[in-house]
PyMOL CGO cylinders between C-alpha atoms (Angstrom):
from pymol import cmd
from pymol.cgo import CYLINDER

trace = [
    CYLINDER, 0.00, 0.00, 0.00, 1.15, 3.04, -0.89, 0.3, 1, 1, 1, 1, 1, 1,
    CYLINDER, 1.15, 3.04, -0.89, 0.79, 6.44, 1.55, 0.3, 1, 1, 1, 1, 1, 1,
    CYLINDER, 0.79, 6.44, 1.55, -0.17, 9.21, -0.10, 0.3, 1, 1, 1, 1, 1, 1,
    CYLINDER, -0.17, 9.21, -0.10, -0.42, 13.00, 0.94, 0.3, 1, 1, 1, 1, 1, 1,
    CYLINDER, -0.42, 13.00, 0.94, -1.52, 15.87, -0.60, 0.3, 1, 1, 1, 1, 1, 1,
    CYLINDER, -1.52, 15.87, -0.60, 0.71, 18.94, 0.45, 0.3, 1, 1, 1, 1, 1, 1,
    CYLINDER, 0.71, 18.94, 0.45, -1.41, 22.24, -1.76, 0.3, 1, 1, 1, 1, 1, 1,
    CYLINDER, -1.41, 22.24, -1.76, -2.21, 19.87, -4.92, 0.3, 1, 1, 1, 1, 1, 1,
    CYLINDER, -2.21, 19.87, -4.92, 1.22, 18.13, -5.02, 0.3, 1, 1, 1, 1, 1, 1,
    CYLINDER, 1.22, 18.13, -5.02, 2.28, 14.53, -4.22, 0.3, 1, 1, 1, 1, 1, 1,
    CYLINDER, 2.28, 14.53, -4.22, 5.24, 14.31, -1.53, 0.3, 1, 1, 1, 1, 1, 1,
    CYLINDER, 5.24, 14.31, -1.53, 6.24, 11.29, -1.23, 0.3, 1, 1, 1, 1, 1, 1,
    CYLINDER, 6.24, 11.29, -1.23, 8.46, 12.12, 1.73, 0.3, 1, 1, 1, 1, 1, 1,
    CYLINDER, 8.46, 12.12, 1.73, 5.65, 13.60, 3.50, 0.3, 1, 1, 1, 1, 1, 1,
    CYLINDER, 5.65, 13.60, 3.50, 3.36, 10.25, 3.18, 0.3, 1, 1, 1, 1, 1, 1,
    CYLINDER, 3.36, 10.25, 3.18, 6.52, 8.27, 4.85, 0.3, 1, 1, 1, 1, 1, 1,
    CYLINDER, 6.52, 8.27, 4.85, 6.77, 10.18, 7.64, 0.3, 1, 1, 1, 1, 1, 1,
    CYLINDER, 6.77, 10.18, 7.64, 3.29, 10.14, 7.98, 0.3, 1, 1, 1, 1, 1, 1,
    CYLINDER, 3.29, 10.14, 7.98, 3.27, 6.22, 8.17, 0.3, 1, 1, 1, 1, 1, 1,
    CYLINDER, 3.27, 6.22, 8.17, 5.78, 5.59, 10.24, 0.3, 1, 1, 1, 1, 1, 1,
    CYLINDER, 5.78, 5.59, 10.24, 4.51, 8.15, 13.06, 0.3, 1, 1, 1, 1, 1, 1,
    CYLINDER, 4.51, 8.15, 13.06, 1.27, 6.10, 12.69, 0.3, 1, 1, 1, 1, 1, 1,
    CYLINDER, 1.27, 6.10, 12.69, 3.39, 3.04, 12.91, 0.3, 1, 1, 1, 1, 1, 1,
    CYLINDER, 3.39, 3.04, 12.91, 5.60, 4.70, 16.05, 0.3, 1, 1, 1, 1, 1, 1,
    CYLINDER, 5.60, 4.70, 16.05, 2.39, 5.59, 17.45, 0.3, 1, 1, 1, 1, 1, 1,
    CYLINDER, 2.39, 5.59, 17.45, 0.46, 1.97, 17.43, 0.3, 1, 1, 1, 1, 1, 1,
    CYLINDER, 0.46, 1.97, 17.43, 3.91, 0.51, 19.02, 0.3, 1, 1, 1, 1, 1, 1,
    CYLINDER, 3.91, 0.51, 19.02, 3.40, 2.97, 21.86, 0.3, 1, 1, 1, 1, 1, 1,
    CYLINDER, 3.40, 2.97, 21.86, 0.08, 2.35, 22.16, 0.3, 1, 1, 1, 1, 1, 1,
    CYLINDER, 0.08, 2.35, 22.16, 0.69, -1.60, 22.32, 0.3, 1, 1, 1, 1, 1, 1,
    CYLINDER, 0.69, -1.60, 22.32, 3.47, -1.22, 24.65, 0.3, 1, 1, 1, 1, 1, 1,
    CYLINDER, 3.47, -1.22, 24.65, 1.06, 0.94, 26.92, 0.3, 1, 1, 1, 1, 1, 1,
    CYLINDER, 1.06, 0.94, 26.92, -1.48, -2.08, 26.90, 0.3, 1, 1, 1, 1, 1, 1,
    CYLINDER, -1.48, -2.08, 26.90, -3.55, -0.22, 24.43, 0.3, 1, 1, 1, 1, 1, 1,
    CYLINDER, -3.55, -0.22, 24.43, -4.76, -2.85, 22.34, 0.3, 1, 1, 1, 1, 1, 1,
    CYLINDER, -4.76, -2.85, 22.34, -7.40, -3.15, 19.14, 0.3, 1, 1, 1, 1, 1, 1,
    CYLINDER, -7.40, -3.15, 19.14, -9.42, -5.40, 17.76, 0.3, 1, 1, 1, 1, 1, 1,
    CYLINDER, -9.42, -5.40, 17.76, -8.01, -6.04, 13.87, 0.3, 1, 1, 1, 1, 1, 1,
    CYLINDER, -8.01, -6.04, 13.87, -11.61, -4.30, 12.95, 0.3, 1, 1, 1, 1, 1, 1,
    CYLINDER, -11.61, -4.30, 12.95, -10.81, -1.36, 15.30, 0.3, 1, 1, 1, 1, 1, 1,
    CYLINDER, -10.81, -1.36, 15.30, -7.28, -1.06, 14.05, 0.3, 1, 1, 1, 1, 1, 1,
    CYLINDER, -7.28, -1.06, 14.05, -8.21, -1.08, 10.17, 0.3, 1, 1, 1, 1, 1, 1,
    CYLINDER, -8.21, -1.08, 10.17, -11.06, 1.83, 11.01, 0.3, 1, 1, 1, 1, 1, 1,
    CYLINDER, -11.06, 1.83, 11.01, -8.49, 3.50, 12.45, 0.3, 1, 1, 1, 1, 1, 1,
    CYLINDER, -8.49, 3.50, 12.45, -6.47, 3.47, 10.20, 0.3, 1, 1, 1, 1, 1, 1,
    CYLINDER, -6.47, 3.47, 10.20, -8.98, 4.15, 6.86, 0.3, 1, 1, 1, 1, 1, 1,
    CYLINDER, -8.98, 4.15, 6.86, -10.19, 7.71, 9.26, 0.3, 1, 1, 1, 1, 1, 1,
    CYLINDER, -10.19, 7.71, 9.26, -6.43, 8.39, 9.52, 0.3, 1, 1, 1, 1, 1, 1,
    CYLINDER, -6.43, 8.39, 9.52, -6.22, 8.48, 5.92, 0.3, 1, 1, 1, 1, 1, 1,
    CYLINDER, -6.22, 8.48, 5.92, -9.24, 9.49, 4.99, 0.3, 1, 1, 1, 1, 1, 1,
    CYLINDER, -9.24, 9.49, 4.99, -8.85, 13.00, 7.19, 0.3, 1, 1, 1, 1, 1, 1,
    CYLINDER, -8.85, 13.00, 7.19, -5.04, 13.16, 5.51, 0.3, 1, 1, 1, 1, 1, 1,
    CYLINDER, -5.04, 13.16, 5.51, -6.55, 13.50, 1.95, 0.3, 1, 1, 1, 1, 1, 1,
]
cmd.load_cgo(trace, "trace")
């Protein structure tokens, strides 16, 4: 899968990765802290994250 944000009209690739892996940094975190989701809960999650970056 491929992250993709928009940044005024235009791509940026390097953008999108950072994105991800804060996501990714975050849902460690939140599994270290005890924090855990159901794989249905995690993929909302994940489709509002992306939805509210585009």
């Amino acid at each position: 899968m491929k992250a993709i944000v928009k940044d005024n009209g235009i791509t940026n690739n390097q953008v999108a990765m950072k994105t991800l892996f804060s996501y990714l940094d975050k849902g460690i975190d939140d599994m270290e802290a005890g924090k855990v989701h159901t794989v249905e809960e995690a993929f909302q999650i994940i489709k509002e994250k992306i939805e509210s970056e585009l």
